[in-house]
Backbone as numpy.savetxt, mean C-alpha at the origin, in Angstrom:
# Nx Ny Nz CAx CAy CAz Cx Cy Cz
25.88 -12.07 19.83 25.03 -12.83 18.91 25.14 -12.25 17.52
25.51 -13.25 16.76 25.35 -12.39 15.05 24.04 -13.57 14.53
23.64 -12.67 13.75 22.26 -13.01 12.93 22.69 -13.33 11.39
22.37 -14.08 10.76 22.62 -14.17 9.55 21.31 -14.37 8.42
20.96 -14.27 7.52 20.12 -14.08 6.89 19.58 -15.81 6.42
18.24 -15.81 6.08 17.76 -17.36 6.15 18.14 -18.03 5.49
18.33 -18.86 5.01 18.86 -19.78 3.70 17.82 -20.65 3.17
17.33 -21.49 2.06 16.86 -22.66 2.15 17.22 -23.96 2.98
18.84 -23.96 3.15 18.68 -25.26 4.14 18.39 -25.28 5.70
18.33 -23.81 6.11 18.06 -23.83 7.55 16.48 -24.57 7.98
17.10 -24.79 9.10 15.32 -25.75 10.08 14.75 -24.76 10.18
13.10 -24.94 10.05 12.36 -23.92 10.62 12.29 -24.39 12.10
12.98 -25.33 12.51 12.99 -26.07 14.17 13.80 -25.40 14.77
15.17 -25.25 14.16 15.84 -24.49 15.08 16.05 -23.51 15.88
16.16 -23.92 17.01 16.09 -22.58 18.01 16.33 -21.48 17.71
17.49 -21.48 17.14 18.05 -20.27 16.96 17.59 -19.61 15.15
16.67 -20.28 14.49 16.22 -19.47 13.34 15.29 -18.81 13.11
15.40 -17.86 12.35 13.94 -16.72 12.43 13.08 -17.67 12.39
12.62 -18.59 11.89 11.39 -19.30 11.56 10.96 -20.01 12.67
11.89 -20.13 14.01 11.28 -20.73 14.80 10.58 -20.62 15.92
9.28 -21.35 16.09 8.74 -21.15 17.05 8.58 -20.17 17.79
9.91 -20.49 18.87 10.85 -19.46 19.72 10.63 -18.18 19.59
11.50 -17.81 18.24 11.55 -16.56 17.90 9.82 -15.78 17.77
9.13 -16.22 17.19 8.15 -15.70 16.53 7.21 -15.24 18.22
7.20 -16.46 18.73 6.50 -16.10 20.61 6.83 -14.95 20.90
8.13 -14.87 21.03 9.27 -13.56 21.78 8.83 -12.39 21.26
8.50 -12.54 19.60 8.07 -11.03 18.98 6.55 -10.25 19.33
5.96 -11.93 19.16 4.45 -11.30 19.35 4.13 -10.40 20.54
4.29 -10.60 21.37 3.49 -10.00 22.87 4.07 -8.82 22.45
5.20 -8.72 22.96 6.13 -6.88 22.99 5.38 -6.09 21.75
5.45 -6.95 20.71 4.71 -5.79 19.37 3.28 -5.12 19.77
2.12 -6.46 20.13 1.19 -6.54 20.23 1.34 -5.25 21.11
1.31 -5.57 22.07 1.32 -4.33 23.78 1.46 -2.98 22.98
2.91 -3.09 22.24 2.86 -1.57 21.97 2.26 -1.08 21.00
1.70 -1.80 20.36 0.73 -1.19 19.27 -0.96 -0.55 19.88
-1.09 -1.44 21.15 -2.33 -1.67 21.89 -1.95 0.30 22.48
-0.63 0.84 22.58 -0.53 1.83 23.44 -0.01 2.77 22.90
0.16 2.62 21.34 0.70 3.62 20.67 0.04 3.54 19.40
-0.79 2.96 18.74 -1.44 2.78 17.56 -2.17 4.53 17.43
-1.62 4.74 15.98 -2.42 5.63 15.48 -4.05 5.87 15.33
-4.90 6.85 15.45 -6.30 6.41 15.48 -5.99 7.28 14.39
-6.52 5.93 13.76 -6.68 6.15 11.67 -8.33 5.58 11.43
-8.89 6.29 10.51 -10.14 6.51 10.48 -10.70 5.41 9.79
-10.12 4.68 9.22 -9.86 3.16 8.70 -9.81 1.94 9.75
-9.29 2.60 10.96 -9.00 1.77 11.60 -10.73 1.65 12.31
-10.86 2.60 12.41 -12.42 2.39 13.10 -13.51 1.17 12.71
-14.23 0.62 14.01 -14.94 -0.29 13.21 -15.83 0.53 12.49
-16.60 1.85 12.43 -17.40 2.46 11.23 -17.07 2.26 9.93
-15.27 1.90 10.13 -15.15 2.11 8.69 -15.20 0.79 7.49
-15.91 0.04 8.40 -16.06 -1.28 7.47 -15.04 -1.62 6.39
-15.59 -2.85 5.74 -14.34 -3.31 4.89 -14.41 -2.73 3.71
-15.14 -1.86 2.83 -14.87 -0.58 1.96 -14.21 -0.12 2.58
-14.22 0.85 3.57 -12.99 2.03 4.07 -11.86 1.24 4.36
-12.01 0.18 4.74 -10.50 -0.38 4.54 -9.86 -0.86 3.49
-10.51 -1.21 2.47 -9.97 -1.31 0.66 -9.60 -0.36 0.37
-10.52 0.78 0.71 -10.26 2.10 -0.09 -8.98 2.54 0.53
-9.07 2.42 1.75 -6.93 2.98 3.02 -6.05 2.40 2.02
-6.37 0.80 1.58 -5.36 0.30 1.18 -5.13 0.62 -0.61
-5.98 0.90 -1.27 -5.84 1.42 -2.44 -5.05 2.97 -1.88
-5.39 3.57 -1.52 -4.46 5.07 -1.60 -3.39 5.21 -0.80
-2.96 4.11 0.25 -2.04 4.42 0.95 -0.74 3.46 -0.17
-1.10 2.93 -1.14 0.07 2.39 -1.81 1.30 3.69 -2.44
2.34 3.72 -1.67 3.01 4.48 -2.06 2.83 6.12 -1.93
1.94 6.32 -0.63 1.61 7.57 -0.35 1.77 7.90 1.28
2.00 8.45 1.52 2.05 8.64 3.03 0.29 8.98 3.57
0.46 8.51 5.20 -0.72 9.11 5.62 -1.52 10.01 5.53
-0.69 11.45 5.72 -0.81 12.50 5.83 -1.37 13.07 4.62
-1.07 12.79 3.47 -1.79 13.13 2.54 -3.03 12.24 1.89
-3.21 11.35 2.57 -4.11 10.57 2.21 -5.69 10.79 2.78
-4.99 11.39 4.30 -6.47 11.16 5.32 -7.40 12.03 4.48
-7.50 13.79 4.14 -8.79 14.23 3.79 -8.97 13.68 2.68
-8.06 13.11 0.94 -8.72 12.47 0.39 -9.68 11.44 0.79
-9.18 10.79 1.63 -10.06 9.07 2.10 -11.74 9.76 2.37
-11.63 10.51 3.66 -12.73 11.28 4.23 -13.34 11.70 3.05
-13.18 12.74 2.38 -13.72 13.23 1.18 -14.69 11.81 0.48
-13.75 10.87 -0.16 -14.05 10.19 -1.14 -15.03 9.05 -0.23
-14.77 8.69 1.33 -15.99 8.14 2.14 -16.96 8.46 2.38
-17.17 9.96 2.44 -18.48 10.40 2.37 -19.54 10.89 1.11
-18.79 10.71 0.01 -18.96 10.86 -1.40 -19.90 9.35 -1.64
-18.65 8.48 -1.69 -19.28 7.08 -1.75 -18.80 6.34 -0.85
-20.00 5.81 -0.20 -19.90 5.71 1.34 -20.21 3.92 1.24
-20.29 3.54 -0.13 -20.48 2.33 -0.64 -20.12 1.76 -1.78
-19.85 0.74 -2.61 -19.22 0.57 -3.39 -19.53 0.96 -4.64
-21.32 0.42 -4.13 -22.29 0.76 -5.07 -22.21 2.21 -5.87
-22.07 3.32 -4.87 -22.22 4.16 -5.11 -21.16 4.95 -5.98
-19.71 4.28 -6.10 -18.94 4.81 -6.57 -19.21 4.14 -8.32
-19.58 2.63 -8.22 -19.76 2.09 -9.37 -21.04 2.90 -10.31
-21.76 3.25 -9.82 -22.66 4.05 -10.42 -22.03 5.62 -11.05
-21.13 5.98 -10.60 -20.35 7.17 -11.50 -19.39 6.89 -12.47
-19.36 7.93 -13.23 -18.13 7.53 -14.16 -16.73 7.39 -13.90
-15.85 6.82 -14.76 -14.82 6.40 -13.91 -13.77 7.74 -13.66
-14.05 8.50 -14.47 -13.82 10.01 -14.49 -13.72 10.30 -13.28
-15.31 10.18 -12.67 -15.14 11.05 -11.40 -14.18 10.32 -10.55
-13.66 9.14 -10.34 -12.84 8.91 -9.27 -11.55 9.15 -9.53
-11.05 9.71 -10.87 -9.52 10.39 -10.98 -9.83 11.85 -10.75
-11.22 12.21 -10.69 -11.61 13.69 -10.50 -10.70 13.72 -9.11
-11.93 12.97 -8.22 -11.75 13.03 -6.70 -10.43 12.52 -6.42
-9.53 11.73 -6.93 -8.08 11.03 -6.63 -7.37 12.32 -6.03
-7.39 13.69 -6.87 -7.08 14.75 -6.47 -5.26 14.39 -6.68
-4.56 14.94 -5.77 -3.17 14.77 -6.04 -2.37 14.07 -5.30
-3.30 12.72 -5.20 -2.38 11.89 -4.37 -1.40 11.07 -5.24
-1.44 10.85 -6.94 -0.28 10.75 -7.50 -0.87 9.14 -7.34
0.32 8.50 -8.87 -0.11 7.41 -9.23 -1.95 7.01 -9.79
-2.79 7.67 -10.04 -3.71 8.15 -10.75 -4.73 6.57 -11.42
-3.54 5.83 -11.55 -4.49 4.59 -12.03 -4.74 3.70 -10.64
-4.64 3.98 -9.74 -5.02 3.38 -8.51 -6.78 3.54 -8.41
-6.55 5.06 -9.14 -8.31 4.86 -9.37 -9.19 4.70 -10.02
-8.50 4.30 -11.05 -9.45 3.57 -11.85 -9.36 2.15 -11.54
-8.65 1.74 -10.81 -8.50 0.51 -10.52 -9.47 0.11 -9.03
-9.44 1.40 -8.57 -10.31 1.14 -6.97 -12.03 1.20 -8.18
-11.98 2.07 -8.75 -13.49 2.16 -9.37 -13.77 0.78 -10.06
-13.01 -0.10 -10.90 -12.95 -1.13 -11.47 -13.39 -2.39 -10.58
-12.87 -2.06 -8.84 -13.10 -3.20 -7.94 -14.55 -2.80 -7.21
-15.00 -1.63 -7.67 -16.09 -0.63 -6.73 -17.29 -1.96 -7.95
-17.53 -1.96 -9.22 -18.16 -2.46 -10.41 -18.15 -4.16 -9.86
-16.81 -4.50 -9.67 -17.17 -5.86 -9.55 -17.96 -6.57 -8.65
-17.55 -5.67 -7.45 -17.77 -5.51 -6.22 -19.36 -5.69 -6.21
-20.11 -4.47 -6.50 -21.59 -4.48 -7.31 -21.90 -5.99 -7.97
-21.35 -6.04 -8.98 -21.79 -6.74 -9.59 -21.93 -8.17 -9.41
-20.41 -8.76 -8.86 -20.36 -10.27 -8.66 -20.65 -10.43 -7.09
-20.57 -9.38 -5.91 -20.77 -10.20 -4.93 -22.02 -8.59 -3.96
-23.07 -8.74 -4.82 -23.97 -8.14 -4.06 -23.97 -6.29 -3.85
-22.65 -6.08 -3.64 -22.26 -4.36 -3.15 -21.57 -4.95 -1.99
-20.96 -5.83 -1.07 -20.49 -6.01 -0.38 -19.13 -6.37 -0.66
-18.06 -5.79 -0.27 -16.62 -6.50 -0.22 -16.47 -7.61 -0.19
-15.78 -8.83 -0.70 -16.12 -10.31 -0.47 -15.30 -10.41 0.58
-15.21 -11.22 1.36 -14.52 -12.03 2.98 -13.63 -13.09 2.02
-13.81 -13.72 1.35 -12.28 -14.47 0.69 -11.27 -14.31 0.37
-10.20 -14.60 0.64 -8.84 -14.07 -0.05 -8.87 -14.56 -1.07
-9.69 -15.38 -1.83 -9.56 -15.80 -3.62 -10.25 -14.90 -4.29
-11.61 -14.66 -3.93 -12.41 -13.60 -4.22 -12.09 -11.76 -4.17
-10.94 -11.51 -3.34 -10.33 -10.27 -2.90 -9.45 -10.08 -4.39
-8.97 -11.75 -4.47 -7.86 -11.29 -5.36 -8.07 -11.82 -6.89
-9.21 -11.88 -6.82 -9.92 -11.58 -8.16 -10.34 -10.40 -8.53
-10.78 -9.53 -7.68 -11.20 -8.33 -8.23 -10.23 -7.78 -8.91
-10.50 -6.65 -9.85 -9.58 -5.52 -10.39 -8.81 -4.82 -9.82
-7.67 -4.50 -9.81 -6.21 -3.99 -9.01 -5.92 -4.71 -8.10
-6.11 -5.80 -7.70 -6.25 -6.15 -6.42 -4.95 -7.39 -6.18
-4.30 -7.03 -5.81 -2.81 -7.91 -5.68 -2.75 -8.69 -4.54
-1.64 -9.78 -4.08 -1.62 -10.27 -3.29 -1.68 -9.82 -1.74
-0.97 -8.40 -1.79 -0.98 -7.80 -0.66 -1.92 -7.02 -0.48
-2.87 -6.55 -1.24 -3.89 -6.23 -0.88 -4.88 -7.22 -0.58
-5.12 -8.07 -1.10 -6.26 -9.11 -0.64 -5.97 -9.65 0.22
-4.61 -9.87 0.98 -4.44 -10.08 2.54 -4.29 -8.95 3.31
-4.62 -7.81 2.81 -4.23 -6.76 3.73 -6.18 -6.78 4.59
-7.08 -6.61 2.95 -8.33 -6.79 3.74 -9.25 -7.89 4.74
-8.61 -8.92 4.09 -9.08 -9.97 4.72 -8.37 -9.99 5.95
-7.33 -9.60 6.18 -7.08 -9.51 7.44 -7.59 -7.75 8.50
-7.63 -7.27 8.25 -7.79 -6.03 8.69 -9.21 -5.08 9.12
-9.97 -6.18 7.51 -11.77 -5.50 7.35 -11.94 -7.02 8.55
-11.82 -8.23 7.99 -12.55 -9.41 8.11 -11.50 -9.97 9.79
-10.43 -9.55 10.10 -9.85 -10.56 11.57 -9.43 -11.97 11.05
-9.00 -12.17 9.86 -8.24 -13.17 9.06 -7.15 -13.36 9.33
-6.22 -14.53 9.51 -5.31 -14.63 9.31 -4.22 -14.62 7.97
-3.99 -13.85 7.89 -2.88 -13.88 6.80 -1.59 -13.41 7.04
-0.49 -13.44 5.50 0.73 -12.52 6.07 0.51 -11.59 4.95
0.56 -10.54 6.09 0.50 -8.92 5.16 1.68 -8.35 5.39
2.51 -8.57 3.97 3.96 -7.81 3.74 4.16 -6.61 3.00
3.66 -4.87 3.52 4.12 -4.30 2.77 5.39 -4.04 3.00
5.80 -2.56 3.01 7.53 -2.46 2.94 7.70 -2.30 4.35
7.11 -1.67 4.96 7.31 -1.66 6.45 7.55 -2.68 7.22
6.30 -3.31 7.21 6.16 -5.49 7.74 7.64 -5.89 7.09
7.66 -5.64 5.83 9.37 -6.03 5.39 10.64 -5.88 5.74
10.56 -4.80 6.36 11.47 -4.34 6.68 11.75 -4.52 8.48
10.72 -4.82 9.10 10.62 -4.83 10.60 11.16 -6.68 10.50
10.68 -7.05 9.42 11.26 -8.74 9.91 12.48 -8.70 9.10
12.98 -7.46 8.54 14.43 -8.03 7.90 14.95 -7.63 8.73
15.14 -7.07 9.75 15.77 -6.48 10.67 15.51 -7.25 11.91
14.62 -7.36 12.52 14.17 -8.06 14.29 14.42 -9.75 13.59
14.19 -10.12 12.24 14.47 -11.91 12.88 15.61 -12.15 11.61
16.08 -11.21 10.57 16.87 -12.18 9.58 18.78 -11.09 9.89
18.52 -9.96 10.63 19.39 -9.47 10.64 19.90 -8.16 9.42
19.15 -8.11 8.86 19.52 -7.11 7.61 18.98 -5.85 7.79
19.58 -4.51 6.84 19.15 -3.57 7.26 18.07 -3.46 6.70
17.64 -4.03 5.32 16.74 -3.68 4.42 16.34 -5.00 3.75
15.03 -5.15 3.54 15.07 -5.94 2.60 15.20 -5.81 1.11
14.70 -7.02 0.44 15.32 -7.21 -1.04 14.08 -5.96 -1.50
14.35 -5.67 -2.82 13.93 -4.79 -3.54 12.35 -5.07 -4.02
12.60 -6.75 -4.16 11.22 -7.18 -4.61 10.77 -8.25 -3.43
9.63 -8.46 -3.33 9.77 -9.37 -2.29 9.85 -10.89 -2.41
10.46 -11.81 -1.86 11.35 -13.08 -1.84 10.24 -14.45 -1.33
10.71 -15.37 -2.13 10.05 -16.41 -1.33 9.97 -16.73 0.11
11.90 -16.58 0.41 12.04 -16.25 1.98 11.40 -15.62 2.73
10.95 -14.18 1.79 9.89 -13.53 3.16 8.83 -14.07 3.09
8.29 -14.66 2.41 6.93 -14.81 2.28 6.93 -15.95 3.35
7.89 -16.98 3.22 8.39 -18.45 3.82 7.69 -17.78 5.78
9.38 -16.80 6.05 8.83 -16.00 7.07 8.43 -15.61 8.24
7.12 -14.55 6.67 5.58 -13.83 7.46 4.84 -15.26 7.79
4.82 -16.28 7.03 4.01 -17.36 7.56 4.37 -17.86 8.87
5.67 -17.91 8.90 6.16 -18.21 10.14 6.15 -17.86 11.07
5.93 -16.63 11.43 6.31 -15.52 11.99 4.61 -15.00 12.49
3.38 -15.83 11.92 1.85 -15.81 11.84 1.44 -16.20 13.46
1.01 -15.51 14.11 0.54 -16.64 15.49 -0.66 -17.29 14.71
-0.83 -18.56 15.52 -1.43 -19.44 15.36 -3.29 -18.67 15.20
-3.52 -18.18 16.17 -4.90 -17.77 16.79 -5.26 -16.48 15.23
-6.12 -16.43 15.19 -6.59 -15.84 13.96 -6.99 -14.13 14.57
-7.34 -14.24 16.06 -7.95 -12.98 16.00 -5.96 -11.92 16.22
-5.43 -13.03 16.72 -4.14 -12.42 17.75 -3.11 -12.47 16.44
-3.28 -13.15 14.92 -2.41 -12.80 13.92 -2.73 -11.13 13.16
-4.11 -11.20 12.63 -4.65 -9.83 12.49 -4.05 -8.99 13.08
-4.30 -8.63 14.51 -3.76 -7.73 15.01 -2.08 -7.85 14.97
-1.37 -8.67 15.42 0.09 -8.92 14.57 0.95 -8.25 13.64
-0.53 -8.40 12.69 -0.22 -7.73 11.09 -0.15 -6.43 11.00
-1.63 -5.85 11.98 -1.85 -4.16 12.03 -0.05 -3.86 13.22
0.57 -4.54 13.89 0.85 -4.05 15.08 2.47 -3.85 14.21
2.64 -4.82 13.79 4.18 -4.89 12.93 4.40 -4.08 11.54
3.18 -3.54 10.99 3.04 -2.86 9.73 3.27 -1.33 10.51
2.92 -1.21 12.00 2.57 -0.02 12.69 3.88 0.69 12.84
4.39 -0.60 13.57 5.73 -0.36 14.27 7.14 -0.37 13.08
6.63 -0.58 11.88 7.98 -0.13 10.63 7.53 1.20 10.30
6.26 1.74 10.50 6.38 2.96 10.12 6.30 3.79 11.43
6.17 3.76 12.34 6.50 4.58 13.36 7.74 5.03 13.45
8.32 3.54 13.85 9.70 3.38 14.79 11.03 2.77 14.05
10.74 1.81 13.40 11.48 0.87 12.49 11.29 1.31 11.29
11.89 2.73 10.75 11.64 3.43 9.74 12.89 3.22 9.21
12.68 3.66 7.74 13.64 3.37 6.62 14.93 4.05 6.65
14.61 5.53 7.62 15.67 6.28 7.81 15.62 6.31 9.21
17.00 6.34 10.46 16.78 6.69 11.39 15.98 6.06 12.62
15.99 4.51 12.41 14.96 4.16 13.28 15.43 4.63 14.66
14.08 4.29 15.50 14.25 4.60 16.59 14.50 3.58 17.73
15.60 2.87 17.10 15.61 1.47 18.06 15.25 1.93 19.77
15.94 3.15 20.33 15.48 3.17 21.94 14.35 3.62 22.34
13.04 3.01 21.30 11.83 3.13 21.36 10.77 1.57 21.22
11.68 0.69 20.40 11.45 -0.03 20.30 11.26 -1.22 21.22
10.11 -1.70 21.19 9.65 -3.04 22.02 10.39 -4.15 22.20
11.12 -4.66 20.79 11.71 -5.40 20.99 12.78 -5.38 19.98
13.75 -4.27 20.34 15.04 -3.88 20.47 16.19 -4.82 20.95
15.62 -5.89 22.52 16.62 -6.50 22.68 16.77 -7.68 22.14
15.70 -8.03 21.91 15.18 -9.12 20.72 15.80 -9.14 18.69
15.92 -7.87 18.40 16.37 -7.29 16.92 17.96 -8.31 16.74
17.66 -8.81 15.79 19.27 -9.40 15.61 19.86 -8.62 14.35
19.38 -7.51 14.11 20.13 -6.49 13.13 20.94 -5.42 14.17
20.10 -5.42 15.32 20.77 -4.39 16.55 21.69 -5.17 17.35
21.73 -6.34 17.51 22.82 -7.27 18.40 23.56 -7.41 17.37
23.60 -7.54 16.14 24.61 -8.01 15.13 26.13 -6.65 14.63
25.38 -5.55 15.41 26.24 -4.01 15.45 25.67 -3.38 14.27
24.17 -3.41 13.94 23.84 -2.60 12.84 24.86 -2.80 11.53
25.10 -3.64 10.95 25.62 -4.00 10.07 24.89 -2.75 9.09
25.76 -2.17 8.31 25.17 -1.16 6.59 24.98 -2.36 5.86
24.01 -1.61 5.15 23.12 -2.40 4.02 24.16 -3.02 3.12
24.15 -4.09 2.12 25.16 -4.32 1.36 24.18 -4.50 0.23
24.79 -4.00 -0.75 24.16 -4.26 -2.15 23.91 -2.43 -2.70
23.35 -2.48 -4.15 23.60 -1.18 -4.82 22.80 -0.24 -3.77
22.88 0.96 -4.08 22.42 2.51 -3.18 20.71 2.01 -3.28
20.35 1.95 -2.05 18.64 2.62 -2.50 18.48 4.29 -2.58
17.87 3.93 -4.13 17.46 5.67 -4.80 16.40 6.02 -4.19
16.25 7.34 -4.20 14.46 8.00 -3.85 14.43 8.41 -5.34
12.95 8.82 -5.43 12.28 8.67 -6.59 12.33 10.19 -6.42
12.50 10.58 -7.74 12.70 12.11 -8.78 11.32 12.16 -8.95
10.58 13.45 -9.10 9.84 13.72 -9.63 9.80 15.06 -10.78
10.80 15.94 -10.09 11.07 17.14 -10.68 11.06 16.58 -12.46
10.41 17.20 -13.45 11.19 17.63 -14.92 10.93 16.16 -15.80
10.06 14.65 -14.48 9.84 13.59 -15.22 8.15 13.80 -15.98
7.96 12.54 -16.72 6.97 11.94 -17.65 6.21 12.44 -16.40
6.13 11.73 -15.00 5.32 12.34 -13.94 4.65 13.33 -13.74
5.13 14.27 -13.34 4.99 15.38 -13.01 4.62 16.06 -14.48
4.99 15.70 -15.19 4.07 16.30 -16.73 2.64 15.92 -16.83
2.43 14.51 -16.36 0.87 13.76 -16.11 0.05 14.21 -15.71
0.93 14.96 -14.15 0.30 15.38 -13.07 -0.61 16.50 -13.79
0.47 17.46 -14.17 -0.08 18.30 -14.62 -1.16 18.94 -15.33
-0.80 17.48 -16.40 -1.79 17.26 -17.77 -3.64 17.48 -16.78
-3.30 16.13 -15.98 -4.57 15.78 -15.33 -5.10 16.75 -14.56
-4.22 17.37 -14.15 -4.63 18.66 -13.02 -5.96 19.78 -13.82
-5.46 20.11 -14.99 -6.32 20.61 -15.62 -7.13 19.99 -16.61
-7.65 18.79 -16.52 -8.67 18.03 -16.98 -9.54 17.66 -15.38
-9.45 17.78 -14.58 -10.02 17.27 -13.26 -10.82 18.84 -12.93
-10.04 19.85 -13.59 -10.56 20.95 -12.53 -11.69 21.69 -13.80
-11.54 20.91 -15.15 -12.83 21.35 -16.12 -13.94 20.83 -15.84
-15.18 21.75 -16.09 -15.95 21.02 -15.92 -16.81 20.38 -17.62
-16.09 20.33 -18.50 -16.30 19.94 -19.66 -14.91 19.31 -20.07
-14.94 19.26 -21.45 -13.52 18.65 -22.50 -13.15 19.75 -22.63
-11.66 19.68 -22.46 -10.44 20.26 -22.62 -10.42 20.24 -24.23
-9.69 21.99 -24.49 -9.23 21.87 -26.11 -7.39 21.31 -25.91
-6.96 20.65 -27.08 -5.72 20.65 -26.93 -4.86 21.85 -26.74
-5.02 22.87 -27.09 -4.09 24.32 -27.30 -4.29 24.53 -25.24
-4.91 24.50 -24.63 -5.38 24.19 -22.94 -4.09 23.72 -22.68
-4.54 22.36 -23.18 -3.08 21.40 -22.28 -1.75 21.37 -23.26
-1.87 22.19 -24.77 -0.08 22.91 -24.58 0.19 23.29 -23.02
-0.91 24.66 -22.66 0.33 25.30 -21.93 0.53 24.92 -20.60
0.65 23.46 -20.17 0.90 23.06 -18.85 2.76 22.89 -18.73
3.17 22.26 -20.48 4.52 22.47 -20.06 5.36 22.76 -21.66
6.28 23.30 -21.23 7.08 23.91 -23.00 7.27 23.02 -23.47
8.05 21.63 -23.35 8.52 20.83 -23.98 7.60 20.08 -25.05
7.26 20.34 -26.21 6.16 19.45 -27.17 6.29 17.82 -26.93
7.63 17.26 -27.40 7.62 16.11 -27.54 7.49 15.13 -25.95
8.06 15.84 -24.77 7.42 15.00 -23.45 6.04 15.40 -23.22
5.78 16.54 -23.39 4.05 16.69 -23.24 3.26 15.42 -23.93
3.61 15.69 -25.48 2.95 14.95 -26.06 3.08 13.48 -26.12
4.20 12.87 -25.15 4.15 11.68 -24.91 3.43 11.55 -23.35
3.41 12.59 -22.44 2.84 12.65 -21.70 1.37 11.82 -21.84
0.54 12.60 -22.71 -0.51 12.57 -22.64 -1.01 11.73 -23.80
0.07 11.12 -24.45 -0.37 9.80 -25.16 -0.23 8.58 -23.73
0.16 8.85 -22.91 0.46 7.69 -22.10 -0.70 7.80 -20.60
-1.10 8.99 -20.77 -2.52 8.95 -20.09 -3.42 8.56 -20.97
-3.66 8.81 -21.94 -4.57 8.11 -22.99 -4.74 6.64 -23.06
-3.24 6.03 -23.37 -3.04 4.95 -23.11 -3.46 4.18 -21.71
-3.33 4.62 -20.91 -3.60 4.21 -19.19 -5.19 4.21 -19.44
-5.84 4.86 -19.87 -7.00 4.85 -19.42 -7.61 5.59 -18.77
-6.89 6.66 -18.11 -6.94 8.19 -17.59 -7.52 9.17 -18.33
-7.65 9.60 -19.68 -8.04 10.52 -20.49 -8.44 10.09 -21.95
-9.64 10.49 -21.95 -10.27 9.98 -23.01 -10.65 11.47 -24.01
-9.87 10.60 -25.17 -9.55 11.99 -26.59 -10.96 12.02 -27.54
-11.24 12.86 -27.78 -12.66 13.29 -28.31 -12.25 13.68 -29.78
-13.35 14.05 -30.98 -12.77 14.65 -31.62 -12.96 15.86 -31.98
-11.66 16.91 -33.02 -11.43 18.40 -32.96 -10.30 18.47 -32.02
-9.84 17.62 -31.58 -8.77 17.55 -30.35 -9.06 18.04 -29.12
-10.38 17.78 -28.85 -10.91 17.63 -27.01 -10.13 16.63 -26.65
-10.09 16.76 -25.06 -9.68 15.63 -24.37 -10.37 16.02 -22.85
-10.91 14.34 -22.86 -11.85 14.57 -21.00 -11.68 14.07 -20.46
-11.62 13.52 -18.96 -11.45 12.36 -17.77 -12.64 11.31 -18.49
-12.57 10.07 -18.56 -13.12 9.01 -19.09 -14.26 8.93 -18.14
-15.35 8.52 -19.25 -16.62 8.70 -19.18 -17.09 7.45 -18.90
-16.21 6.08 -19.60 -16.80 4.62 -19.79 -15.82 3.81 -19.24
């Protein structure tokens, strides 16, 4: 069997296309089962953790691994254990508490949705996917990640994992595209069981199984559920075609200068003098674009005499 990748003119009828029917039946059960017997117990996942702790998983797990995420989450759940409660601090404190999970405006952006949250719908998370994705930071894949996950919604939740488990088990590829495609989106819809409580879980079970098993490096196809089902594994593992995927540098970048910057504005308990955050790194002119570009972000707020503090407003 070779697999070929979807096209616009293919049927979503045809037997033999990812989009059909067929296919999508065949995937569900095997995923489902093994997620039911191998699912991580993530503290998010708990029903305690209501649909805050599940906004909040999905705000910090963007681009972060588990492992460094769990005692932030814990920390920052028992801090503010409500939305309310985070909206009532400054926005300071939630790049305080962000700590070093990196990417830094995620929290001012979770604090931004903590305010609206308050404000336009009570202190409660809203249950709409229009309303999800109105709030502040709040993107397409996040407002189907909650509505499906806090609320038992049907949606399609595509991060890179989900992306990568259907570029592989129904279109044949090793990887998907860089950004994500109408095609996938076409799909995850497709690819949706019908039943609302049995898509949810779907979503948690196939997001599970790209990062377990169907990993970016090394999967573990003779682990996999439905391995005999994969038309990237019947097709002879075809290599990726198209330019190298890079990993991301951190060493000696704008980054890791940020980091820095912030590291010692988080751990004052007042405003920083500028001559302070000279000595985080030698270079004048990346420092000092450094920390014009936290300024700029909204991360650090410049006082005058040349203080600088985690933002107050």
């Amino acid at each position: 069997m070779t697999a070929s990748p979807i096209t616009p003119a293919e049927s979503p009828e045809s037997p033999d296309s990812p989009e059909s029917p067929a296919v999508s039946r065949a995937l569900h059960s095997p995923v489902i089962a093994w997620f039911d017997e191998h699912a991580r117990d993530l503290p998010w996942r708990r029903p305690e953790a209501g649909p805050w702790g599940v906004l909040v998983s999905e705000f910090m797990l963007q681009q972060t691994p588990v492992s460094r995420v769990l005692p932030v989450y814990e920390q920052w759940l028992t801090r503010w254990p409500r939305p309310a409660d985070l909206a009532a601090e400054a926005p300071g404190e939630a790049v305080r508490a962000w700590g070093r999970l990196g990417y830094p405006r995620r929290a001012l952006r979770l604090h931004g949705a903590a305010v609206a949250i308050t404000e336009r719908h009570g202190g409660d998370v809203p249950r709409e996917h229009a309303q999800l994705l109105a709030l502040p930071g709040i993107g397409e894949y996040t407002a189907a990640a909650v509505a499906s996950f806090a609320y038992g919604q049907r949606h399609a939740v595509l991060d890179t994992n989900v992306r990568r488990v259907f570029a592989r088990a129904a279109t044949g590829v090793e990887y998907p595209p860089n950004a994500t495609t109408a095609a996938e989106r076409r799909l995850a819809r497709a690819l949706l069981p019908e039943d609302e409580d049995t898509a949810a879980r779907w979503a948690a079970a196939s997001m599970e199984l790209g990062a377990l098993v169907c990993t970016a490096k090394n999967p573990g196809c003779a682990r996999c559920p439905v391995a005999g089902l994969c038309a990237w594994r019947l097709a002879g593992k075809p290599a990726h075609e198209g330019p190298p995927r890079r990993g991301q540098t951190y060493a000696g970048t704008d980054r890791q200068v940020r980091g820095r910057l912030l590291a010692v504005l988080r751990e004052a308990v007042g405003p920083v003098p500028q001559a302070v955050l000279d000595t985080v790194w030698d270079e004048p002119v990346q420092r000092a674009r450094s920390l014009d570009g936290l300024v700029s972000d909204g991360l650090v707020e410049p006082l005058e005499g040349g203080m600088y503090r985690l933002p107050q407003t």
